[in-house]
Backbone as ProteinMPNN parsed JSONL, in Angstrom:
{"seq_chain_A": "XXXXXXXXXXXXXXXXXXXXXXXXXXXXXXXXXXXXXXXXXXXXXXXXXXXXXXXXXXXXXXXXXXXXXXXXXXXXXXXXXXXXXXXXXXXXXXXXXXXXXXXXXXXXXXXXXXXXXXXXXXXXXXXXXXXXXXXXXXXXXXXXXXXXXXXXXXXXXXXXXXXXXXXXXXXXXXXXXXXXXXXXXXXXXXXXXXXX", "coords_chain_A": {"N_chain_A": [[0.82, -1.189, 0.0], [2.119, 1.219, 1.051], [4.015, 1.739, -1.25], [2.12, 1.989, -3.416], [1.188, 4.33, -3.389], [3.386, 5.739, -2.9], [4.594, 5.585, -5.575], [2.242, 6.74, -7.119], [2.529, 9.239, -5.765], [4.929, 9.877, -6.652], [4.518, 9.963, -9.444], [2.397, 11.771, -9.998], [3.862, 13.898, -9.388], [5.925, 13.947, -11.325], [3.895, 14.452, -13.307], [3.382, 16.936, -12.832], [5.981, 18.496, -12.923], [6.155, 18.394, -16.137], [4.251, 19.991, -16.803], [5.095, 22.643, -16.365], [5.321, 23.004, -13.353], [7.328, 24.477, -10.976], [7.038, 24.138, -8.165], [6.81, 21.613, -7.731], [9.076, 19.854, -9.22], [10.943, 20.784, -7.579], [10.59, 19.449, -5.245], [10.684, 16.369, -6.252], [13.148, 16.731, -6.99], [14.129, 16.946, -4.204], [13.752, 14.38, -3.28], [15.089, 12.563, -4.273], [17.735, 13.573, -4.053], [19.671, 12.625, -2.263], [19.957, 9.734, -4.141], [21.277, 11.253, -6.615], [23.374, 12.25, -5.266], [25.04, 10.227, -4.363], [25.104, 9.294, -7.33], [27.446, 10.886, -8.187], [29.369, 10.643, -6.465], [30.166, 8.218, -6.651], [30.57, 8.48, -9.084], [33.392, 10.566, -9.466], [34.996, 8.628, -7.663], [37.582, 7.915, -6.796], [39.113, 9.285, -8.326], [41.275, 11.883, -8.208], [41.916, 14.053, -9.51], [40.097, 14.877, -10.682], [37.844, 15.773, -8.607], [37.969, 18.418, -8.184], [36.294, 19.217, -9.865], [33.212, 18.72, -9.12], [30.986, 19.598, -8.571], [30.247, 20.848, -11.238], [29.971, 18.557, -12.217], [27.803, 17.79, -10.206], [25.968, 19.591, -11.097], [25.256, 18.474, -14.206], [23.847, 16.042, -13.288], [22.13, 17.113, -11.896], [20.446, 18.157, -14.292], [20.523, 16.007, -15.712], [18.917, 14.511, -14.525], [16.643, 15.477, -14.09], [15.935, 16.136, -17.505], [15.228, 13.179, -17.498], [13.005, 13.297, -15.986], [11.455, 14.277, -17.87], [11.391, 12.392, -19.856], [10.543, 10.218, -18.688], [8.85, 6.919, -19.135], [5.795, 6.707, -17.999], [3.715, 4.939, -18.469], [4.539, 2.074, -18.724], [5.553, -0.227, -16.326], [7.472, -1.569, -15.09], [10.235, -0.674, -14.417], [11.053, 1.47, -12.052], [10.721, 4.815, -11.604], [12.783, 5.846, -9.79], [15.013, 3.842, -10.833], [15.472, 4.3, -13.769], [16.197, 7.087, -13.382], [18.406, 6.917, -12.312], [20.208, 5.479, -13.712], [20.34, 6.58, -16.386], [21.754, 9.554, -15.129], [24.093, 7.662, -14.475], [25.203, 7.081, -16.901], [25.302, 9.583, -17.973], [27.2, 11.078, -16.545], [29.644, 9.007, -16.528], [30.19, 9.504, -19.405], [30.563, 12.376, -19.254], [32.744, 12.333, -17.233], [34.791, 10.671, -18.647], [34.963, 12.761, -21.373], [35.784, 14.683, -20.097], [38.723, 13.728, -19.12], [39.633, 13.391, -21.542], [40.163, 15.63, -22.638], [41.933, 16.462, -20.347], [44.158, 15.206, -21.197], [44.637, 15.906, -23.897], [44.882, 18.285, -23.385], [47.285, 18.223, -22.061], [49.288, 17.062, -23.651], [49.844, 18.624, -25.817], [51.926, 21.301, -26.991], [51.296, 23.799, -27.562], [49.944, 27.085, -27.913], [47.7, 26.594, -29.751], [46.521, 23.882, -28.802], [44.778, 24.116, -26.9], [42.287, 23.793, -28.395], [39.576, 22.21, -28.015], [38.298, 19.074, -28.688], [35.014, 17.898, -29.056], [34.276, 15.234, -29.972], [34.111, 12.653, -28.742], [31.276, 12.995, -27.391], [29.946, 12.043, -29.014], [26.707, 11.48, -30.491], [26.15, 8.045, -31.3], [27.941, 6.934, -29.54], [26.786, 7.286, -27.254], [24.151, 6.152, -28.394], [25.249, 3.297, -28.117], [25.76, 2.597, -26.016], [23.544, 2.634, -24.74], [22.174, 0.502, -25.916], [23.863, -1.172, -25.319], [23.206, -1.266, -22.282], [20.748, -1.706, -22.083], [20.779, -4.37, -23.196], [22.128, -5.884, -21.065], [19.732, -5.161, -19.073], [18.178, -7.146, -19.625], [19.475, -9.744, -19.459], [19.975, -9.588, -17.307], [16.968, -9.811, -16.456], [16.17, -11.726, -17.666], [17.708, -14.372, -16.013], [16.502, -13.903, -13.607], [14.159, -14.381, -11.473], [10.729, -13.482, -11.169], [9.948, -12.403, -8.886], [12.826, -11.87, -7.815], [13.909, -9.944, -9.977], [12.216, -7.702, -9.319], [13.226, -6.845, -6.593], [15.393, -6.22, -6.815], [15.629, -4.312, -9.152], [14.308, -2.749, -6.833], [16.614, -2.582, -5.279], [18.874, -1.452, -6.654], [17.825, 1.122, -7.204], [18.274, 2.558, -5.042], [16.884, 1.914, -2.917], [16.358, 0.994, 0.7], [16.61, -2.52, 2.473], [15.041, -2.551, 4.549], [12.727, -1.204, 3.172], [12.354, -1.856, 0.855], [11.356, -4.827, 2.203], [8.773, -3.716, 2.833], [7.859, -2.594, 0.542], [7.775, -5.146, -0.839], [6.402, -7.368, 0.735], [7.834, -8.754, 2.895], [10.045, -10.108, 5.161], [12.738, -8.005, 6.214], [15.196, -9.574, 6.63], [14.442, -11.619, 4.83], [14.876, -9.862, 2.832], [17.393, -8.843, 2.567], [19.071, -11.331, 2.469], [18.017, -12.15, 0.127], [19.043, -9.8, -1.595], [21.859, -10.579, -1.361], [21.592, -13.32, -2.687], [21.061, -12.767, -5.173], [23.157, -11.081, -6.671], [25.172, -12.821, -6.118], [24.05, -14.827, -8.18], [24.38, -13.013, -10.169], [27.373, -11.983, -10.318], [28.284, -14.566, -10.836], [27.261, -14.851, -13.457], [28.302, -12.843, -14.864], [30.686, -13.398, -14.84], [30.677, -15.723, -16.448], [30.496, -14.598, -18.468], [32.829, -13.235, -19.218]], "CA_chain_A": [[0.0, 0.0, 0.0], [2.957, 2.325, 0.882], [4.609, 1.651, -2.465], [1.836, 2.393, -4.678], [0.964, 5.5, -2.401], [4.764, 6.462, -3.222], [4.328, 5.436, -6.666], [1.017, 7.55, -7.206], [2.74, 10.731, -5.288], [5.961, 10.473, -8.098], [3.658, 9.778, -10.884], [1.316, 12.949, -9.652], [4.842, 15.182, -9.25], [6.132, 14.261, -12.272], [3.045, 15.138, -14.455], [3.444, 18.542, -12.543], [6.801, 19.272, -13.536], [5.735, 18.362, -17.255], [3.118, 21.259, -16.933], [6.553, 23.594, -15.833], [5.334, 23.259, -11.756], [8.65, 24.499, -10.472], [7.493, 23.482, -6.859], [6.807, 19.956, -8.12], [10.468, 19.226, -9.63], [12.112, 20.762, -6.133], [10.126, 18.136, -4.445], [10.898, 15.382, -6.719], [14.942, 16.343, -6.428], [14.786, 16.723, -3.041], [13.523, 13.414, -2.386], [16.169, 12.117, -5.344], [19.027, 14.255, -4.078], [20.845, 11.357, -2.102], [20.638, 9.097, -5.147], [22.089, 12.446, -6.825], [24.841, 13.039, -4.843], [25.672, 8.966, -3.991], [25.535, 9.217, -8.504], [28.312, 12.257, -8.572], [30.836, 10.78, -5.635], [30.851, 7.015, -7.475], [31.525, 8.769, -10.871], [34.505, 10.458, -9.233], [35.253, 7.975, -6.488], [38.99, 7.487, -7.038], [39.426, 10.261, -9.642], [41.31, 13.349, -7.281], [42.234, 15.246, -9.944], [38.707, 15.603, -10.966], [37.01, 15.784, -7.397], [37.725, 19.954, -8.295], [34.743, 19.405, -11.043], [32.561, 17.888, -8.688], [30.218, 21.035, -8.636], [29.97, 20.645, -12.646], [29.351, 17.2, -12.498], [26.442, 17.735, -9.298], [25.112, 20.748, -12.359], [24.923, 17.635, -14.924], [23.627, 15.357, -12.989], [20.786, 17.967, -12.011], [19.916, 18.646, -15.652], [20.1, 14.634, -16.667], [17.715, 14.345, -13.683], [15.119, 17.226, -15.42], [15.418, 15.235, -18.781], [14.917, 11.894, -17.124], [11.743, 13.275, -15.386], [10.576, 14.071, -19.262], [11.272, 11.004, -20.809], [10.696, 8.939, -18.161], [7.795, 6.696, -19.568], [5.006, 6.139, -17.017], [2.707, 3.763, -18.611], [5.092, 1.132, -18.159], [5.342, -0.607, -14.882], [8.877, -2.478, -14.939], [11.543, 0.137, -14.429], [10.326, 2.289, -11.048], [11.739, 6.17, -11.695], [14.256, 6.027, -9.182], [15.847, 3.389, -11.408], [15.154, 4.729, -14.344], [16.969, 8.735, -13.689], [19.746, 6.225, -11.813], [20.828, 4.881, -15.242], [20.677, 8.115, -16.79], [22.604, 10.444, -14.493], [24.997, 7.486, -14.367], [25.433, 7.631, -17.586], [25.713, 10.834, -18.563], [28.427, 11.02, -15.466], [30.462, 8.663, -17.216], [30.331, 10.209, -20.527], [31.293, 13.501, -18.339], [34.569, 11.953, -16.774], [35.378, 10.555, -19.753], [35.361, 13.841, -22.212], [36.908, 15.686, -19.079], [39.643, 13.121, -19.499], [40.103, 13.143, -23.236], [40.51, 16.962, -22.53], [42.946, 17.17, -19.677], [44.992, 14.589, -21.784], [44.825, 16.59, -24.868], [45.789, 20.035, -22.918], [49.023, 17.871, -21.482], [50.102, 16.339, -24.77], [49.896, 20.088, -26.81], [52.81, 22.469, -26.277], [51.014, 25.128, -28.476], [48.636, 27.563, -27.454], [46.541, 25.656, -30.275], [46.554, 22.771, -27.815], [43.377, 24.785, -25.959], [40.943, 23.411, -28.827], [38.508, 20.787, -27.697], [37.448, 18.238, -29.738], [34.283, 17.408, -28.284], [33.616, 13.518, -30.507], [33.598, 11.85, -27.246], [30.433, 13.265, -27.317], [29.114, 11.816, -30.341], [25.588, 10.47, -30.212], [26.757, 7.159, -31.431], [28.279, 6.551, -28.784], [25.277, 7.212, -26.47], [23.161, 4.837, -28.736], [25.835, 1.964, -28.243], [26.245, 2.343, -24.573], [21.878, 2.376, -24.483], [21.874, -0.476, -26.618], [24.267, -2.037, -24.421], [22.38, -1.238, -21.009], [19.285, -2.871, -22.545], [21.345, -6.029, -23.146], [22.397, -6.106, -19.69], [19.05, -5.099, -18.478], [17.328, -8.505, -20.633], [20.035, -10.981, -19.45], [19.597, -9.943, -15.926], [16.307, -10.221, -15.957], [15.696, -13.452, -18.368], [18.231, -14.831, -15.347], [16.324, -13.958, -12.18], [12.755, -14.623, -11.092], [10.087, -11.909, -11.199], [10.288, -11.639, -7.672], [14.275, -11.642, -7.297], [13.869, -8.447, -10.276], [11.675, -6.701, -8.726], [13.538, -6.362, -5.524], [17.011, -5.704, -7.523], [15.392, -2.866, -9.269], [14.486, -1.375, -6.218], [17.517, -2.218, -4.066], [19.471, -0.477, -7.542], [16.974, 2.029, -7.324], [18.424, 3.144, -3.872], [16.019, 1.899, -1.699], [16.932, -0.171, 1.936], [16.003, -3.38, 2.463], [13.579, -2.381, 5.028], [12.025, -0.393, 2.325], [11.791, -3.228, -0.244], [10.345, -5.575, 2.489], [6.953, -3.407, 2.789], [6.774, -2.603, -0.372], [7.066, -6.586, -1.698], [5.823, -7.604, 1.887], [8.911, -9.578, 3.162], [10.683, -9.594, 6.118], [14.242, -7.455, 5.979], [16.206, -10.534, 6.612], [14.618, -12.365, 3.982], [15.433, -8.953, 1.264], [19.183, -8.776, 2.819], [19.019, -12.506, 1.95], [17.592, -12.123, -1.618], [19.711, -9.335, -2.264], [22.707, -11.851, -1.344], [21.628, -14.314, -3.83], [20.872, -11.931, -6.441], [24.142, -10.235, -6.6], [25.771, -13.905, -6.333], [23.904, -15.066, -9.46], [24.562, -12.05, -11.155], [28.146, -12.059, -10.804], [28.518, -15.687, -11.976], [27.068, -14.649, -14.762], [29.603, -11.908, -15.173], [32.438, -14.254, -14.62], [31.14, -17.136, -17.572], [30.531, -13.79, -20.522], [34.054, -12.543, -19.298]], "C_chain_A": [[0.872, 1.264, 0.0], [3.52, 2.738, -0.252], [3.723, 2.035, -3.329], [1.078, 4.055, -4.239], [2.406, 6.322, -2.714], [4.875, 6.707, -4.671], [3.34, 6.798, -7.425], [1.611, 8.913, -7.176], [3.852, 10.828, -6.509], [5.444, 11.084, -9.214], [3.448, 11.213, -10.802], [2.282, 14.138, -10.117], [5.572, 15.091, -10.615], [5.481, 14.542, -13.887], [2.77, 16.301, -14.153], [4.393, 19.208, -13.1], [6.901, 19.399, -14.777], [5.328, 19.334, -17.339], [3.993, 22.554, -16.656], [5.791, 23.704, -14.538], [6.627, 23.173, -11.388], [8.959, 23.664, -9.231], [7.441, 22.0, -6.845], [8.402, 19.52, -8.522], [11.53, 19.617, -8.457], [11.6, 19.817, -5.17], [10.688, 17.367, -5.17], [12.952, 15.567, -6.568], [15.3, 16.632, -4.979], [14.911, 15.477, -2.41], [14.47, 12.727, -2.986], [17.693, 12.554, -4.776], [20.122, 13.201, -3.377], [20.839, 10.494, -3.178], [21.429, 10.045, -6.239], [23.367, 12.212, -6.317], [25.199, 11.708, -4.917], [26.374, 8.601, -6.048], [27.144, 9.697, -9.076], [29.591, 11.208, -7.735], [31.202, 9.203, -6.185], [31.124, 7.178, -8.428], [32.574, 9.415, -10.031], [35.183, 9.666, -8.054], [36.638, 7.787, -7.351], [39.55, 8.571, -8.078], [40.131, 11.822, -8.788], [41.396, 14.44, -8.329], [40.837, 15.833, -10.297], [37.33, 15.877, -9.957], [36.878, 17.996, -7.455], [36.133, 19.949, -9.105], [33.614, 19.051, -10.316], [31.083, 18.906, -8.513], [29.31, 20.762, -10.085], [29.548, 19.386, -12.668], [27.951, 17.021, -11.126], [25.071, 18.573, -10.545], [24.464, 19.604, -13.116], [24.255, 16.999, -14.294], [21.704, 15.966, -12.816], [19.793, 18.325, -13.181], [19.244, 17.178, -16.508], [18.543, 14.445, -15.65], [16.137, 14.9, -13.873], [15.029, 16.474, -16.231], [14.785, 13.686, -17.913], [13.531, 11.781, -16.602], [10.896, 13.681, -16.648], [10.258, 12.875, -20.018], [11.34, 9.492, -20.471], [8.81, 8.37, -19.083], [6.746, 5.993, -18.748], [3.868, 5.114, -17.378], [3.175, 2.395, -18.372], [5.163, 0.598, -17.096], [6.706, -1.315, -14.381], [10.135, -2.021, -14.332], [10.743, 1.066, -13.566], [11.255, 3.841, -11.792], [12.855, 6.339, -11.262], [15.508, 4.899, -10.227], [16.144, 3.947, -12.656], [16.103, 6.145, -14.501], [18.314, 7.636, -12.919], [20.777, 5.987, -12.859], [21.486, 6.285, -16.169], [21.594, 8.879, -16.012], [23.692, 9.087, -14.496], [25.888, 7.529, -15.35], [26.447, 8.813, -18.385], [27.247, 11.42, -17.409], [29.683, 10.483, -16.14], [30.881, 9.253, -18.257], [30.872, 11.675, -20.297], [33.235, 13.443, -18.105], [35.518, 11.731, -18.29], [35.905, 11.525, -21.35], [36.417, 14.909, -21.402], [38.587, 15.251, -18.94], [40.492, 13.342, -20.605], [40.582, 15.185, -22.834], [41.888, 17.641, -21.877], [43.911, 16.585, -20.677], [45.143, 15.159, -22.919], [45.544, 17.97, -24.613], [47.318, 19.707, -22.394], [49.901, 18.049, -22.565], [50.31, 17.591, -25.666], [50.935, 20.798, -26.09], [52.532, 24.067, -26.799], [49.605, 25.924, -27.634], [46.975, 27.015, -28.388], [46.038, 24.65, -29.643], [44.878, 22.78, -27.01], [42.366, 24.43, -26.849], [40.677, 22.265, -28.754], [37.963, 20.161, -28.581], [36.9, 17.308, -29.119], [33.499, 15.609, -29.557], [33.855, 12.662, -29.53], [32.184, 11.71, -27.132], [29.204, 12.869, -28.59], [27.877, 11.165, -29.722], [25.567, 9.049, -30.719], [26.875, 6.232, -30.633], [27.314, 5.906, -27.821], [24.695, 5.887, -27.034], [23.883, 3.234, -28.16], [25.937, 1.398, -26.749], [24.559, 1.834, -24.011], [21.688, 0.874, -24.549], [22.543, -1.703, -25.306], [23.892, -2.341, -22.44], [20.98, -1.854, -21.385], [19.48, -4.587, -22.722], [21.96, -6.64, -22.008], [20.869, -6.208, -19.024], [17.81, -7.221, -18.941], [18.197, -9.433, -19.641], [19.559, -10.953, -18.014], [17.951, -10.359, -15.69], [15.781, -11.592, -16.016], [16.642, -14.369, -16.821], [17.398, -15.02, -13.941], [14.73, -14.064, -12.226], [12.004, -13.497, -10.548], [10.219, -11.114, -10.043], [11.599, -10.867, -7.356], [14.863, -9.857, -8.401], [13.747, -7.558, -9.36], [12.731, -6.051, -7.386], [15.218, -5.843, -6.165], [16.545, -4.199, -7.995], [14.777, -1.892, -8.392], [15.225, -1.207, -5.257], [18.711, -1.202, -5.233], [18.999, 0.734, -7.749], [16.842, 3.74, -5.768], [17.584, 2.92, -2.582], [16.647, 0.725, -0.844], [16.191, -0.78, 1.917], [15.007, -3.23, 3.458], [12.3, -1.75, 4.297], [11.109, -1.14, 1.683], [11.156, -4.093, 0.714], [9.009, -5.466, 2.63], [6.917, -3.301, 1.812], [6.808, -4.577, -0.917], [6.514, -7.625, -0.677], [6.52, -9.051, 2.148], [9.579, -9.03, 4.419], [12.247, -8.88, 6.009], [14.853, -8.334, 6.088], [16.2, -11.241, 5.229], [15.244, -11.227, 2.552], [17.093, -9.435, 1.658], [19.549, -10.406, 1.996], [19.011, -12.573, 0.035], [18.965, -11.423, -2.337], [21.503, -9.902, -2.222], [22.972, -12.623, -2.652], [21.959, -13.867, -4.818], [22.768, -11.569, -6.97], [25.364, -11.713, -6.5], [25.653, -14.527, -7.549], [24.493, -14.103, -10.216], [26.208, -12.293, -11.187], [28.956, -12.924, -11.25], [28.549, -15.254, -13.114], [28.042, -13.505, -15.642], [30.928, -12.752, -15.595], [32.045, -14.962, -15.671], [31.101, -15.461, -18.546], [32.248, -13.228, -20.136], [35.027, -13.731, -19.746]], "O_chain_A": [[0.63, 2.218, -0.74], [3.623, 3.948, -0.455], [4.265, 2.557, -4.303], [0.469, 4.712, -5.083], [2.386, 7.552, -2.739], [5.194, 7.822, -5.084], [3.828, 7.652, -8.165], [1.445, 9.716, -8.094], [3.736, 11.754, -7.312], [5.677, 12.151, -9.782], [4.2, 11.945, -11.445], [1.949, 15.058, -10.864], [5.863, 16.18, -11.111], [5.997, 14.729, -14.99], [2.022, 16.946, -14.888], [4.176, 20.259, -13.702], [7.611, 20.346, -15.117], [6.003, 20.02, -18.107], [3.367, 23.606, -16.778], [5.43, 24.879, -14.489], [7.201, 22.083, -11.39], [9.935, 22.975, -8.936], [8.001, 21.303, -5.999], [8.811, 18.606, -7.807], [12.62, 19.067, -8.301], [12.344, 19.444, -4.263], [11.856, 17.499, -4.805], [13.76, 14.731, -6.164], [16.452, 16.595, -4.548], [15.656, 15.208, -1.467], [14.978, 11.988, -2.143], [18.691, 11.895, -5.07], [21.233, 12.993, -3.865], [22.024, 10.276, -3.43], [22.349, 9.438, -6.788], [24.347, 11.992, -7.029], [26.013, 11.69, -5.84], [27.431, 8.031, -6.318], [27.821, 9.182, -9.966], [30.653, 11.015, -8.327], [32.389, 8.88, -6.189], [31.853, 6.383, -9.021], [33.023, 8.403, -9.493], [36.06, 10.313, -7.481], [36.597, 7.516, -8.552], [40.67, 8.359, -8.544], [39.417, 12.825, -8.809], [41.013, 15.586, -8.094], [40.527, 17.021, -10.21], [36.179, 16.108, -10.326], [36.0, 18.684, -6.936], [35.134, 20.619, -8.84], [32.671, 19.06, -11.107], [30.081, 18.244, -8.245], [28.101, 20.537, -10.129], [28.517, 19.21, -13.317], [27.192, 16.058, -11.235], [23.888, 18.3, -10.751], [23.254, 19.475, -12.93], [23.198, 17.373, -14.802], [20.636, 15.562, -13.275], [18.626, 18.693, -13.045], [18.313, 17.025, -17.298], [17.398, 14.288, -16.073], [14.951, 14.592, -13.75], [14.024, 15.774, -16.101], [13.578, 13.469, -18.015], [12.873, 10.74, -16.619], [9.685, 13.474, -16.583], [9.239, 12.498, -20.596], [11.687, 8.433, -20.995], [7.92, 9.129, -19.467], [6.742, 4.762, -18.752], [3.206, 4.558, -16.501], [2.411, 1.562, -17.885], [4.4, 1.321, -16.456], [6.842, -1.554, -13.181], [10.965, -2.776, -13.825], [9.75, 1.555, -14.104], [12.318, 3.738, -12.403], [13.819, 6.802, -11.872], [16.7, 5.199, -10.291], [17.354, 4.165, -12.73], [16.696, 6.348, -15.561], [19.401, 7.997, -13.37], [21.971, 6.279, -12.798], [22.603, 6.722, -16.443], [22.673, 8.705, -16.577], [24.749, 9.716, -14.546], [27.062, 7.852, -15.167], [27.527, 8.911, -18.966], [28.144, 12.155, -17.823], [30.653, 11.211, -16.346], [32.05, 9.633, -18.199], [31.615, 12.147, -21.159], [34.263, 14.01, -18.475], [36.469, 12.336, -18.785], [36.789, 11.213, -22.148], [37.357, 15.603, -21.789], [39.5, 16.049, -18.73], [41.718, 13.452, -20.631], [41.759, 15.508, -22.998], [42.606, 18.567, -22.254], [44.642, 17.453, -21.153], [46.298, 14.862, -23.223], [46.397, 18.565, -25.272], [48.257, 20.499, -22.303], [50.886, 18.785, -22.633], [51.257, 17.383, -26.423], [50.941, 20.937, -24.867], [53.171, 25.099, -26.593], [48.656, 25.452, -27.009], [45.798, 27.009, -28.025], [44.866, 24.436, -29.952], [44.128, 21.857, -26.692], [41.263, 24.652, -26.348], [41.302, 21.336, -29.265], [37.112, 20.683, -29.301], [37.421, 16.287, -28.67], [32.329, 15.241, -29.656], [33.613, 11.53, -29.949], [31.701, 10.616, -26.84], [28.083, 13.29, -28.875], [27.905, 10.472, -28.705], [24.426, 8.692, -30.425], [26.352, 5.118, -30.65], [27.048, 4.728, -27.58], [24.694, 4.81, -26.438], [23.203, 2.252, -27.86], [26.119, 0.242, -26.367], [24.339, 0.967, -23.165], [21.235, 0.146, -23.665], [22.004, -2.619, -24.684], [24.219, -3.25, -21.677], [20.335, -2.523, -20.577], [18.763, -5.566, -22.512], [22.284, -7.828, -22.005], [20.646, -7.26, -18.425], [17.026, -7.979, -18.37], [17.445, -9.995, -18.845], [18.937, -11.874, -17.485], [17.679, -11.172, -14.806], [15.264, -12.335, -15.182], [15.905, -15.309, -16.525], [17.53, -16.026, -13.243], [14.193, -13.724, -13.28], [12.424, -12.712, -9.699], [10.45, -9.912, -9.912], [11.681, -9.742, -6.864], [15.66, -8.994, -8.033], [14.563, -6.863, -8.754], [12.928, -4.839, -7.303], [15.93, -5.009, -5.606], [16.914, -3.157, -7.455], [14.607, -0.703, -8.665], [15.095, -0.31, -4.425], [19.355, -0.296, -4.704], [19.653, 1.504, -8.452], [16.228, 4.782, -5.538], [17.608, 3.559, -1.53], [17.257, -0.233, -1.319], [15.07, -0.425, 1.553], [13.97, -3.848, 3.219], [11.146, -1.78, 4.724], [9.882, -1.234, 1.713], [10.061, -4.386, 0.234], [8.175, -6.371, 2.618], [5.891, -3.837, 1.396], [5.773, -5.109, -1.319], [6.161, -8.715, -1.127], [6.071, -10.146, 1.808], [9.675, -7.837, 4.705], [13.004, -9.719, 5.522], [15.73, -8.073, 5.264], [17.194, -11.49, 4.548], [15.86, -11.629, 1.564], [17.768, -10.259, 1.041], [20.267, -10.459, 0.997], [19.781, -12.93, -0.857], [19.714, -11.934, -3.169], [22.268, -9.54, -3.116], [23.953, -12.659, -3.396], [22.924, -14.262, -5.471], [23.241, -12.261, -7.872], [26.5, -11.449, -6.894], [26.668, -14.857, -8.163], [25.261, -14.545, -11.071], [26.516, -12.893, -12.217], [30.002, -12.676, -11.85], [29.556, -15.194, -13.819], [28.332, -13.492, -16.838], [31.812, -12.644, -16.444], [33.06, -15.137, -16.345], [31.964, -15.42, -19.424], [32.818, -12.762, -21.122], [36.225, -13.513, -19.926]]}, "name": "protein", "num_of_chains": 1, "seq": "XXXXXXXXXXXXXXXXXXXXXXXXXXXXXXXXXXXXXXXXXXXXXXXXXXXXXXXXXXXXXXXXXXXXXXXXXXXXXXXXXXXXXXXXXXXXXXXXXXXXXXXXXXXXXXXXXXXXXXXXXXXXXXXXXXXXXXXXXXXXXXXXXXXXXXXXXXXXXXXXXXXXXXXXXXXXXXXXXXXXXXXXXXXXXXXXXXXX"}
């Protein structure tokens, strides 16, 4: 009941911020803002030189989070929102580090003041499509692998939610999610280990 009561209130807030309700999309990232920020400090987790950008990459993350609440598609039922802008902002994070990369490494390797032009094809849409394509072929294997139940609770312990969370909404006791999410995360990285 809590879950589709949570469900309902997203849904509600994000057919407000559609309509431009400003105070609707500062609700929806406030309640988002820890999977936000937890998005920003695992794209630079280990990265110091780029922990200065971390500002610019909280900006992006804020903006993928805005698109994600456009094109999230609510008739569906499979992919909750929080998973859903998770993917996205991680995304677009990566694709971040990675042009910020290609950049510092281009401003090293130049001894010319020409050196200072960016060549943003990192950024190709291409790319994007291949990396989509390839998060859809991840998203299939895992699920063709796990049992509707053992999904469900993956996409909403990936989705940021605690296992006390996931036990009301799929009406389980927290031992048995901690449990699940055990298994889960055991199958899964078998399955990692035979495609590698």
């Amino acid at each position: 009941m809590i879950s589709n009561y949570k469900n309902n209130q997203t849904d509600e807030l994000i057919s407000r911020v559609r309509k431009g309700d400003d105070s609707a999309f500062e609700a929806l990232l406030s309640q988002y803002e820890p999977l936000i920020e937890a998005s920003v400090i695992k794209a630079l987790m280990g990265e110091e030189l780029y922990s200065l950008h971390s500002d610019d990459f909280r900006q992006e993350a804020t903006v993928v989070f805005y698109n994600s609440i456009l094109a999230y598609d609510m008739e569906q039922h499979e992919v909750e929102f929080g998973l859903y802008a998770k993917i996205c902002i991680s995304n677009a994070l990566i694709s971040q580090l990675r042009m910020l990369k290609k950049r510092n490494s281009e401003r090293l390797s130049e001894n010319s003041e020409d050196g200072l032009f960016i060549n943003d094809s990192d950024d190709d849409p291409s790319v994007r499509i291949l990396e989509q394509e390839s998060l859809s072929s991840l998203n299939y294997v895992i699920k063709s692998n796990l049992s509707e139940l053992e999904y469900r609770i993956w996409c909403l312990y990936m989705s940021g939610r605690t296992a006390k969370q996931i036990s009301v909404i799929v009406d389980k006791d927290e031992k048995s999610i901690n449990n699940a999410v055990y298994r889960i995360r055991k199958k899964l990285r078998a399955l990692l280990n035979e495609t590698n």
